[in-house]
MIDOSE-1310 file (N, C-alpha, C; in nm, 2 decimals, decimal comma, always signed):
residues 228
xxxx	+6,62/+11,57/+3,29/+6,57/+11,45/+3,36/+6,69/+11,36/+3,40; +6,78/+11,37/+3,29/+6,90/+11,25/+3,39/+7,02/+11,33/+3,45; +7,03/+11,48/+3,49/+7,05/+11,52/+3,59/+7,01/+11,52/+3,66; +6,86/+11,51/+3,68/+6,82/+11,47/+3,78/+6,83/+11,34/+3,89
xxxx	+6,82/+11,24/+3,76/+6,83/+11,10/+3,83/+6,94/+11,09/+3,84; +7,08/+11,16/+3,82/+7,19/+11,17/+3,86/+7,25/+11,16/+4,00; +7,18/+11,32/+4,02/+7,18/+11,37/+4,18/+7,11/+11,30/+4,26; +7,00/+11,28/+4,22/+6,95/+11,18/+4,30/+6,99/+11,02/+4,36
xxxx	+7,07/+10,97/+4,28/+7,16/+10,86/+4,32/+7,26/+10,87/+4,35; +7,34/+11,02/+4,32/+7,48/+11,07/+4,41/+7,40/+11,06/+4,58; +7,27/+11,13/+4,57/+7,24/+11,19/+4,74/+7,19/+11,03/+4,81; +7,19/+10,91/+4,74/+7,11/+10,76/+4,75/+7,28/+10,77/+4,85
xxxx	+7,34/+10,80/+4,77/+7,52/+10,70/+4,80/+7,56/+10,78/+4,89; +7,52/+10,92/+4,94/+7,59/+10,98/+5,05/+7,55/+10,91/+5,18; +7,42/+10,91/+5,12/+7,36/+10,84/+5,28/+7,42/+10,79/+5,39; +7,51/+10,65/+5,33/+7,56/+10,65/+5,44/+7,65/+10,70/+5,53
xxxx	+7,76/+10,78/+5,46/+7,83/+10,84/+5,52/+7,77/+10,95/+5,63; +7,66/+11,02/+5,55/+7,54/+11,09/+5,61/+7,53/+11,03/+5,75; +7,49/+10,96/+5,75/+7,43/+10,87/+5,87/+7,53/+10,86/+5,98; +7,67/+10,77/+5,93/+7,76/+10,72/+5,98/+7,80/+10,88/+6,06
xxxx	+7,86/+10,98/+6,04/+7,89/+11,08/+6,03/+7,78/+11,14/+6,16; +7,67/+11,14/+6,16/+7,53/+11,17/+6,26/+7,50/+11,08/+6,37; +7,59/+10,95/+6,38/+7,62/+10,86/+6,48/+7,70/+11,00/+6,63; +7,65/+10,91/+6,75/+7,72/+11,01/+6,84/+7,83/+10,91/+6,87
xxxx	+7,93/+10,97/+6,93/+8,07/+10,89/+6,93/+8,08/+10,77/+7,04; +8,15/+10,69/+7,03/+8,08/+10,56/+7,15/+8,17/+10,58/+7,28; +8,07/+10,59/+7,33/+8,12/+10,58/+7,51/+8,22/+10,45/+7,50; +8,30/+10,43/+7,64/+8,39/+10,36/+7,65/+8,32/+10,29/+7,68
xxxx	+8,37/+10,12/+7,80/+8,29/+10,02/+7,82/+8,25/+10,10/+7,98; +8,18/+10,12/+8,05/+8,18/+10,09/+8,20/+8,31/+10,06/+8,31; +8,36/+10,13/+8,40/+8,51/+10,06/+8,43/+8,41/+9,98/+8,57; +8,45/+9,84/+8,58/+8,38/+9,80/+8,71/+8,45/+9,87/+8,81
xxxx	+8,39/+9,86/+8,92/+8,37/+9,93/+9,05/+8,51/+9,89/+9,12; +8,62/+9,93/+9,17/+8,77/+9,86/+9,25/+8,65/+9,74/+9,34; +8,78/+9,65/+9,39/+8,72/+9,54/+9,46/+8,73/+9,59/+9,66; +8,68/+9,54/+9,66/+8,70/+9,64/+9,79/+8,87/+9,54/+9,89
xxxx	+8,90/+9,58/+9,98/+9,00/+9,55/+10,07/+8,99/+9,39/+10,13; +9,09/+9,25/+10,10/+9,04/+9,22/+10,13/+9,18/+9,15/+10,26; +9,29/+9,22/+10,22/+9,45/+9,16/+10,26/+9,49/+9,30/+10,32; +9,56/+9,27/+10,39/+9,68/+9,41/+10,41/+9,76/+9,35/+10,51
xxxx	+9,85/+9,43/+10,58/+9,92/+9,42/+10,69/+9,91/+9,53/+10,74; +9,96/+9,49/+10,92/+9,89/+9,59/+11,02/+9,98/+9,72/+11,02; +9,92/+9,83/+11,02/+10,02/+9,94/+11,04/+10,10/+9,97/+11,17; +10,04/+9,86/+11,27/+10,10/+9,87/+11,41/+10,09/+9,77/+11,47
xxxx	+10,22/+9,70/+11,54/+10,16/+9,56/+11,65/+10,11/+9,55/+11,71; +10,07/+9,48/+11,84/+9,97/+9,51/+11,94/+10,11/+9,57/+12,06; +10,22/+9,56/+12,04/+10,26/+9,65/+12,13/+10,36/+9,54/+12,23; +10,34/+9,43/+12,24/+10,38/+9,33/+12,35/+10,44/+9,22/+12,30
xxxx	+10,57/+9,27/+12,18/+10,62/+9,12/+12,13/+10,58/+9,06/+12,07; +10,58/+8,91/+12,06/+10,49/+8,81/+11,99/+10,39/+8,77/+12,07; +10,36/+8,79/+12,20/+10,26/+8,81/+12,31/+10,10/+8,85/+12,22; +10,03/+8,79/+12,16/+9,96/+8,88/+12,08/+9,78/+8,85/+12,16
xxxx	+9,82/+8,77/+12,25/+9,63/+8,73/+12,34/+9,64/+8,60/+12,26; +9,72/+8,50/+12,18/+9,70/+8,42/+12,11/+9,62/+8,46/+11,96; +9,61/+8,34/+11,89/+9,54/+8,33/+11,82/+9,43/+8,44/+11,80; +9,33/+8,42/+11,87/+9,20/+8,51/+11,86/+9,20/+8,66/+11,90
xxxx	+9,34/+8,74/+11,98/+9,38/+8,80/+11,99/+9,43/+8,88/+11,88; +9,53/+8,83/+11,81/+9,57/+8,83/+11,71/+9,46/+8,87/+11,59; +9,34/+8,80/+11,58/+9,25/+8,81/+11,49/+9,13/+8,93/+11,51; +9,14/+9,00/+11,71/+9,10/+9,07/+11,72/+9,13/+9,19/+11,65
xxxx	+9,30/+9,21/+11,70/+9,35/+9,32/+11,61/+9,34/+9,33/+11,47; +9,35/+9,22/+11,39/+9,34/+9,25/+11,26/+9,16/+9,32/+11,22; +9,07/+9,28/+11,27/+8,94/+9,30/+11,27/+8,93/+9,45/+11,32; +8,98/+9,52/+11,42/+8,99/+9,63/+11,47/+9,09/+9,73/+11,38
xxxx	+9,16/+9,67/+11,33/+9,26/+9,80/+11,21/+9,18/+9,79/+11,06; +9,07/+9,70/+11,04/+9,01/+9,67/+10,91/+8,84/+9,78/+10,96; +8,82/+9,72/+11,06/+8,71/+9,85/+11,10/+8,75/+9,98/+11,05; +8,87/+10,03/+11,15/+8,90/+10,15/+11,11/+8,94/+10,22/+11,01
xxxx	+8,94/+10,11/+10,93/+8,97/+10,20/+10,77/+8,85/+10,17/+10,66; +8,74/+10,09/+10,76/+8,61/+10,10/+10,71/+8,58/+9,96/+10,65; +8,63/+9,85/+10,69/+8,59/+9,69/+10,65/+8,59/+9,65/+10,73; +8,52/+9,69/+10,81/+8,47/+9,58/+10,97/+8,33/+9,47/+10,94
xxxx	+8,31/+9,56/+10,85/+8,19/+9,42/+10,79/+8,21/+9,30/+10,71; +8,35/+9,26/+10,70/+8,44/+9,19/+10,67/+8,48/+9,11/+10,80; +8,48/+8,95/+10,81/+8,53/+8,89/+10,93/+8,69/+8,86/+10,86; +8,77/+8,88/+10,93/+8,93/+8,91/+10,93/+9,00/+8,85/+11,02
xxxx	+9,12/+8,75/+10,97/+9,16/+8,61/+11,02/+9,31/+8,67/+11,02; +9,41/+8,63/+11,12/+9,58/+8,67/+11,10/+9,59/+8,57/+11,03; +9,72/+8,55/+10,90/+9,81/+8,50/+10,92/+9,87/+8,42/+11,02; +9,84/+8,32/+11,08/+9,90/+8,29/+11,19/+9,89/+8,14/+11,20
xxxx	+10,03/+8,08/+11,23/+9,98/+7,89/+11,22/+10,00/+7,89/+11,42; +9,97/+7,79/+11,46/+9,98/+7,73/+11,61/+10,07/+7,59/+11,62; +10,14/+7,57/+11,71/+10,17/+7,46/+11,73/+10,10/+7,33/+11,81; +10,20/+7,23/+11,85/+10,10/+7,14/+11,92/+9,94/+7,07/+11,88
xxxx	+9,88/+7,01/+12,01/+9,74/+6,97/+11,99/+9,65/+7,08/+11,96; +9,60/+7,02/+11,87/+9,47/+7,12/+11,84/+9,56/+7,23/+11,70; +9,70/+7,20/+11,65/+9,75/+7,32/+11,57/+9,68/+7,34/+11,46; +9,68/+7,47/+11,41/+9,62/+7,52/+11,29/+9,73/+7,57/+11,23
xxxx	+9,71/+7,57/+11,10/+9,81/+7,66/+10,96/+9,73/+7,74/+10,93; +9,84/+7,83/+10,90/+9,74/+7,97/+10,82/+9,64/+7,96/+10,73; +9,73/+7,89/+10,65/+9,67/+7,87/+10,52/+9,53/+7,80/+10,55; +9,47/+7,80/+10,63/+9,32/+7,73/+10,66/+9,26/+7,81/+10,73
xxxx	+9,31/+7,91/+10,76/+9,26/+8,03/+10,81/+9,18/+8,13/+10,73; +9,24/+8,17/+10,65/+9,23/+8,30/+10,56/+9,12/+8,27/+10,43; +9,00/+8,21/+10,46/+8,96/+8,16/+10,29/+9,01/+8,08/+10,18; +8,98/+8,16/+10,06/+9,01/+8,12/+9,89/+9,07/+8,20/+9,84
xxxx	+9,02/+8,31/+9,87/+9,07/+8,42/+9,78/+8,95/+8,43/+9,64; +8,98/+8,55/+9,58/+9,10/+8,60/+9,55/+9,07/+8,71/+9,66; +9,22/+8,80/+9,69/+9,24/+8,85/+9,79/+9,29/+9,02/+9,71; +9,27/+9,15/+9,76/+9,29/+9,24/+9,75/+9,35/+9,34/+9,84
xxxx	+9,44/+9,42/+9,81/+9,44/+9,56/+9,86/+9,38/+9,64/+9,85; +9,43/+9,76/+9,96/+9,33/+9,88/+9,97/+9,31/+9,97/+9,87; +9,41/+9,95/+9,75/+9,35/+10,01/+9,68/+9,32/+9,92/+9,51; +9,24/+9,81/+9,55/+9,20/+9,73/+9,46/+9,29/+9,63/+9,35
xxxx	+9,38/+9,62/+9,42/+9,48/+9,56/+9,31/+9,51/+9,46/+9,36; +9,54/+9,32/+9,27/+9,50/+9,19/+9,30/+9,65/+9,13/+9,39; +9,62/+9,10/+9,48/+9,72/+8,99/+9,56/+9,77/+8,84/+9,53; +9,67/+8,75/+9,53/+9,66/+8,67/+9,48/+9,54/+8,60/+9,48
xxxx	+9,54/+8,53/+9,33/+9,41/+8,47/+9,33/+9,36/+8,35/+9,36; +9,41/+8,26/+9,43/+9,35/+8,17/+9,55/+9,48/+8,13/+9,63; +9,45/+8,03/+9,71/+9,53/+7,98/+9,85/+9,67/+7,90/+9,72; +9,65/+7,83/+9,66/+9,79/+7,80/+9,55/+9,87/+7,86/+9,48
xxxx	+9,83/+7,98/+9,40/+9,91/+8,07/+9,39/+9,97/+8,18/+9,55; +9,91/+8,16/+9,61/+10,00/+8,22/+9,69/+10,11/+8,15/+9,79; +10,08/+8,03/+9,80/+10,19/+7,93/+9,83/+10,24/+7,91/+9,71; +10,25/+7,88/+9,61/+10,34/+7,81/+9,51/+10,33/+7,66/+9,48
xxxx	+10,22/+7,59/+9,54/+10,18/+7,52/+9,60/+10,22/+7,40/+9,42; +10,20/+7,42/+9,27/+10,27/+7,38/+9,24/+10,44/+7,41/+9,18; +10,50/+7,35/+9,11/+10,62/+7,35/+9,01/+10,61/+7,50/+8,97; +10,49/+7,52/+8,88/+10,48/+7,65/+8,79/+10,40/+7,74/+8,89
xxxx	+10,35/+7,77/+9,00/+10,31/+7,88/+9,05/+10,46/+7,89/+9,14; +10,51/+7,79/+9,17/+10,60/+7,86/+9,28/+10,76/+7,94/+9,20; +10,73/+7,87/+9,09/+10,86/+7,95/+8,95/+10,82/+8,08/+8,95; +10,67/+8,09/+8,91/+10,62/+8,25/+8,91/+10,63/+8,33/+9,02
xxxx	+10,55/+8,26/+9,14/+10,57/+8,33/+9,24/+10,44/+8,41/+9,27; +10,40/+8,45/+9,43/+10,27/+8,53/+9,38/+10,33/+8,73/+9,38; +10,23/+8,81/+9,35/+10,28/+8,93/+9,31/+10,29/+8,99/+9,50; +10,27/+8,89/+9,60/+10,30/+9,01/+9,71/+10,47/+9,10/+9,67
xxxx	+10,46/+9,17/+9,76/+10,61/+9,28/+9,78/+10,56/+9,40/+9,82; +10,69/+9,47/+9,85/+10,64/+9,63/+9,88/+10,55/+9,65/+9,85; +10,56/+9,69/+9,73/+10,42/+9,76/+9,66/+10,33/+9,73/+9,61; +10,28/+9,59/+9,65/+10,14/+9,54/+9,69/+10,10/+9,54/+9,85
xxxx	+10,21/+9,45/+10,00/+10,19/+9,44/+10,07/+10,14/+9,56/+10,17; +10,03/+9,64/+10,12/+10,00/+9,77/+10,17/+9,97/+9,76/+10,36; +9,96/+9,83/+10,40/+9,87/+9,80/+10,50/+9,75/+9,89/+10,52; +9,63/+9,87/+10,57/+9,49/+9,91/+10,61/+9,50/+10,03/+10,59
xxxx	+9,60/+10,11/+10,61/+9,62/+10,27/+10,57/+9,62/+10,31/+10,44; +9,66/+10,20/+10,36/+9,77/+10,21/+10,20/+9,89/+10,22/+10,20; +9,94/+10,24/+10,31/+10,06/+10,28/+10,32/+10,19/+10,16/+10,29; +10,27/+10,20/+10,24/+10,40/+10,05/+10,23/+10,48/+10,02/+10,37
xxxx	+10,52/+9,89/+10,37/+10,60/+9,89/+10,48/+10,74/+9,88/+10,47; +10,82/+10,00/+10,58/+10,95/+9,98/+10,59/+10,99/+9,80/+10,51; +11,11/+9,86/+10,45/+11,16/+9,73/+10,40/+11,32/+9,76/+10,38; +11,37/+9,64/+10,33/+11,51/+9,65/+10,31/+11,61/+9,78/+10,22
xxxx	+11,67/+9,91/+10,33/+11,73/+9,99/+10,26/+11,65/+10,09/+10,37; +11,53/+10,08/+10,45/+11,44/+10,18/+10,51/+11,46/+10,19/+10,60; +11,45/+10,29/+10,70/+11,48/+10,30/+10,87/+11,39/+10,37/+10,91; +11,32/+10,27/+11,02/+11,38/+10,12/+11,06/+11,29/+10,04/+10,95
xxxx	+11,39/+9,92/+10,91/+11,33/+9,83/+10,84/+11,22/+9,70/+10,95; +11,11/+9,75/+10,89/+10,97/+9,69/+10,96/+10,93/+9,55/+10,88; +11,00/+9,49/+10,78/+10,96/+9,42/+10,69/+10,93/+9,26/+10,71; +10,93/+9,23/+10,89/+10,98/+9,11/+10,94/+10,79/+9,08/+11,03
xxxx	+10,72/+9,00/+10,94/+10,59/+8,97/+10,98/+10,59/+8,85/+11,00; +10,52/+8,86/+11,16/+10,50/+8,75/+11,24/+10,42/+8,64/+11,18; +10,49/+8,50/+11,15/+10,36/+8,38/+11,08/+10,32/+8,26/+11,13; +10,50/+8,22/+11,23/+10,48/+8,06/+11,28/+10,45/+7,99/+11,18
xxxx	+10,47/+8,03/+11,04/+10,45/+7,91/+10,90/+10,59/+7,85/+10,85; +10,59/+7,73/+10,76/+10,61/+7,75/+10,68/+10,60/+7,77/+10,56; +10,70/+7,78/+10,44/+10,66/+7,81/+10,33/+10,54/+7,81/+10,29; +10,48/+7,68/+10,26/+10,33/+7,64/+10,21/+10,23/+7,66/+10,35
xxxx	+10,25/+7,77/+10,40/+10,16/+7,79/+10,47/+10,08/+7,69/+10,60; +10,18/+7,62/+10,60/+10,11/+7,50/+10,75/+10,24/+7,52/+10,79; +10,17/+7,47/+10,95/+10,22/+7,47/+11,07/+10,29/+7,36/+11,12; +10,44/+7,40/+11,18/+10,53/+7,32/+11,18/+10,51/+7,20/+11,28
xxxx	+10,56/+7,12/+11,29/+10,51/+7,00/+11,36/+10,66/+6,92/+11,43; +10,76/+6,99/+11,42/+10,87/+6,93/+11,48/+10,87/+6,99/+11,61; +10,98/+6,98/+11,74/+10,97/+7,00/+11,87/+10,99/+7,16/+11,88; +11,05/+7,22/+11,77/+11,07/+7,35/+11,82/+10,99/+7,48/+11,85
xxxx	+11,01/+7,57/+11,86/+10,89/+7,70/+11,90/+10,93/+7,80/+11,81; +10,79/+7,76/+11,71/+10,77/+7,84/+11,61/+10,71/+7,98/+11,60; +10,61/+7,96/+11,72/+10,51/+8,04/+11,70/+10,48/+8,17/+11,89; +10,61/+8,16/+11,94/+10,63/+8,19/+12,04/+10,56/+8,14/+12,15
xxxx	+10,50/+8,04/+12,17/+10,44/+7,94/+12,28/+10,30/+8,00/+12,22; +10,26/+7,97/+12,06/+10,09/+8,02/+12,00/+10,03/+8,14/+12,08; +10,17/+8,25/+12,05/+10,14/+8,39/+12,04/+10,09/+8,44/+12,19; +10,13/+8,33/+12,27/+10,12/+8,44/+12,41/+10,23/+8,47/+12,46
xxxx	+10,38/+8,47/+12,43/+10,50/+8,48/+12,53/+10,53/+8,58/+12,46; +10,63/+8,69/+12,54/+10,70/+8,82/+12,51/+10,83/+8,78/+12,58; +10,87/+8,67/+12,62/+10,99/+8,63/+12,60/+11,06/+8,53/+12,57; +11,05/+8,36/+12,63/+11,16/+8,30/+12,58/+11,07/+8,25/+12,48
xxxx	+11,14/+8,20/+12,33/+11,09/+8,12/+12,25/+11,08/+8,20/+12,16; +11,09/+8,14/+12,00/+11,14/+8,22/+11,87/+10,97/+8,25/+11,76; +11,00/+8,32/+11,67/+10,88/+8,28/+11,59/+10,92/+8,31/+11,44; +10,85/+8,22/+11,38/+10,90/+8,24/+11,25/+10,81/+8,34/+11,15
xxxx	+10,90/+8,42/+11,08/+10,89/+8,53/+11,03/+10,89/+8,52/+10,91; +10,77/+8,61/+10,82/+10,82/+8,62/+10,67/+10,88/+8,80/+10,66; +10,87/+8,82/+10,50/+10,90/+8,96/+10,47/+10,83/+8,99/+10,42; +10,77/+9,10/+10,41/+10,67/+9,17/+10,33/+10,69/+9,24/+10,21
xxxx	+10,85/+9,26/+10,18/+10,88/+9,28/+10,07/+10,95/+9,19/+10,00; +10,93/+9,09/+10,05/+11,03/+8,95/+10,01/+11,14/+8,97/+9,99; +11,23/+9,05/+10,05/+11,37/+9,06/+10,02/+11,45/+9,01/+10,14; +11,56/+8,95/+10,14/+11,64/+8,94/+10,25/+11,61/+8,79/+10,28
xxxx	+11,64/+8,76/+10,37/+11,64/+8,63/+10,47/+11,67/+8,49/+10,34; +11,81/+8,50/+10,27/+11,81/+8,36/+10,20/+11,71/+8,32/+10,14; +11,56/+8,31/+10,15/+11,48/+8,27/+10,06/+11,43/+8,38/+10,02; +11,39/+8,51/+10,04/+11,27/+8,63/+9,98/+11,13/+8,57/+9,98
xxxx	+11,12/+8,47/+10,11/+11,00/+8,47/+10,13/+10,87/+8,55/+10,23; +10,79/+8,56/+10,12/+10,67/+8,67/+10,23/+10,63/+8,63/+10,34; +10,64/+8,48/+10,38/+10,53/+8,37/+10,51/+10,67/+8,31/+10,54; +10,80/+8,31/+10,52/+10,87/+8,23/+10,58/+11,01/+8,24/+10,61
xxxx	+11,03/+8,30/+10,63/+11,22/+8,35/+10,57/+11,30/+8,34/+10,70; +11,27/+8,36/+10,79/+11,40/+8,35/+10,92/+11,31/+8,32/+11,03; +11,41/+8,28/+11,17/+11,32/+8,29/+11,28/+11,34/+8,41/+11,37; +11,29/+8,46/+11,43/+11,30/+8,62/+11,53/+11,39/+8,61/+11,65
xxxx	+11,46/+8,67/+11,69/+11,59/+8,68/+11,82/+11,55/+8,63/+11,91; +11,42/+8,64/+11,98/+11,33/+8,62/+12,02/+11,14/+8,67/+12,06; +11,10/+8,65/+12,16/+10,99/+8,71/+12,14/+10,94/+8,84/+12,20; +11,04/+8,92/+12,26/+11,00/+9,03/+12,34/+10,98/+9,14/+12,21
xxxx	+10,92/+9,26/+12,25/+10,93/+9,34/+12,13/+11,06/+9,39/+12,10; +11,16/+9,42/+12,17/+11,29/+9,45/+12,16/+11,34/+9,36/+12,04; +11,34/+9,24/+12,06/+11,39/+9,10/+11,98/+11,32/+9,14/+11,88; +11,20/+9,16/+11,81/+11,11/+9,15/+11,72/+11,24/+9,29/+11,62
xxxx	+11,21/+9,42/+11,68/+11,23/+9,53/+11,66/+11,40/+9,47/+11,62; +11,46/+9,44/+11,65/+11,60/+9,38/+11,64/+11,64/+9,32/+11,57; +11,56/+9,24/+11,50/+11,58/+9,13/+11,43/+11,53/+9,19/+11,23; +11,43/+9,29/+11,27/+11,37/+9,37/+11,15/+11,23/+9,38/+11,19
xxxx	+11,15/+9,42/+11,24/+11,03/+9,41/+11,25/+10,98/+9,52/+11,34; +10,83/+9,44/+11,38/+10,76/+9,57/+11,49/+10,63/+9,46/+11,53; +10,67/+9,37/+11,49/+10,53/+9,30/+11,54/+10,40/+9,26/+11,45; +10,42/+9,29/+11,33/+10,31/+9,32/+11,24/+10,25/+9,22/+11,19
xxxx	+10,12/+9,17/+11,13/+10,05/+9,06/+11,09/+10,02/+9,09/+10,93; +10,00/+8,98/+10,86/+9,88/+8,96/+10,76/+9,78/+8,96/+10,79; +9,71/+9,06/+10,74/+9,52/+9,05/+10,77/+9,46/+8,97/+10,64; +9,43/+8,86/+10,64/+9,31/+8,85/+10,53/+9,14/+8,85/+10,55
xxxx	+9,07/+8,83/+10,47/+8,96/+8,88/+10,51/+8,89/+8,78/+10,48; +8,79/+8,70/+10,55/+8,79/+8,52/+10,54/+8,62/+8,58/+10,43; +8,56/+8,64/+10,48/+8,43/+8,67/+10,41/+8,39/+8,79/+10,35; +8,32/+8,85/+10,25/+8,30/+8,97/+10,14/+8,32/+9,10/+10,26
């Protein structure tokens, strides 16, 4: 009998192991879904300088290179400030954010962090560069060391993203001239031009595509994507 009630309390105490042991092993968490596309730059300019149809021109092409890589259902705003009456800054263009590439990796997470807009985001800095500033293809853009170095994107900003307000021509007469008049340029891999800024670093030779191509460039935009 008290071997029995022995075993019987050894097999009480296996239990749990028993049990634990007959557990199936635990799935991981769910990985959420990539965020879809919501930034890039253009894999090609419109072809004509800084001549770009203006403004809404400008925002055509970005809408037509975001279709074709399958986010046309996305309304898509350039990068682009204007001068004079009636001027716009970019930065009032493009949403809140947060903003993504094509292949889900985060840009930045609202309109402050990507200006620097205080002390401590502009120390940090936002994560654009090469190998975030994708374009609609995924592909990187020529940058400093590459031939030809493509790295010189059309903004008419400055730094913090608004539009300049002194006498000079920032923005190639608001993106319709392909010749006289300058425009101010960031880098897409932030390297070069005295500051390594993405929206602001130098102004262009001038506006023909020759000048553009000369100076480092090809004509290219920021696309952000103002809605899901």
């Amino acid at each position: 009998m008290t071997r029995m009630r022995l075993a019987f309390v050894a097999s009480i105490a296996a239990l749990p192991a028993a049990v634990v042991l007959a557990q199936p092993p635990q799935q991981p968490p769910p990985q959420a879904p990539p965020q879809p596309m919501s930034f890039f730059v253009t894999s090609a300019g419109k072809g004509d300088g800084a001549n770009l149809g203006g403004i809404a021109g400008a925002d055509a092409h970005c809408q037509a290179l975001a279709a074709a890589a399958g986010r046309g259902s996305a309304t898509w705003h350039a990068y682009l400030s204007t001068q004079g009456s009636g001027a716009v800054s970019a930065r009032d263009r493009i949403g809140s954010g947060p903003w993504y590439n094509g292949r889900g990796q985060r840009v930045s997470q609202n309109l402050a962090e990507l200006h620097g807009d205080t002390i401590e985001q502009a120390r940090l800095g936002n994560p654009l560069g090469k190998q975030l500033s994708l374009t609609e293809k995924n592909t990187t853009v020529n940058g400093v060391g590459d031939t030809p170095n493509q790295h010189d994107i059309l903004t008419g900003s400055q730094p913090d993203g608004r539009a300049y307000t002194d006498g000079g021509d920032h923005t190639c007469n608001n993106w319709t001239s392909n010749g006289q008049g300058t425009a101010q340029l960031g880098h897409s891999d932030k390297q070069g031009g005295g500051n390594s800024s993405w929206n602001s670093a130098h102004p262009s030779r001038g506006c023909s595509q020759p000048n553009l191509v000369a100076t480092g460039g090809a004509g290219l935009l920021y696309c952000f994507a103002v809605t899901p």
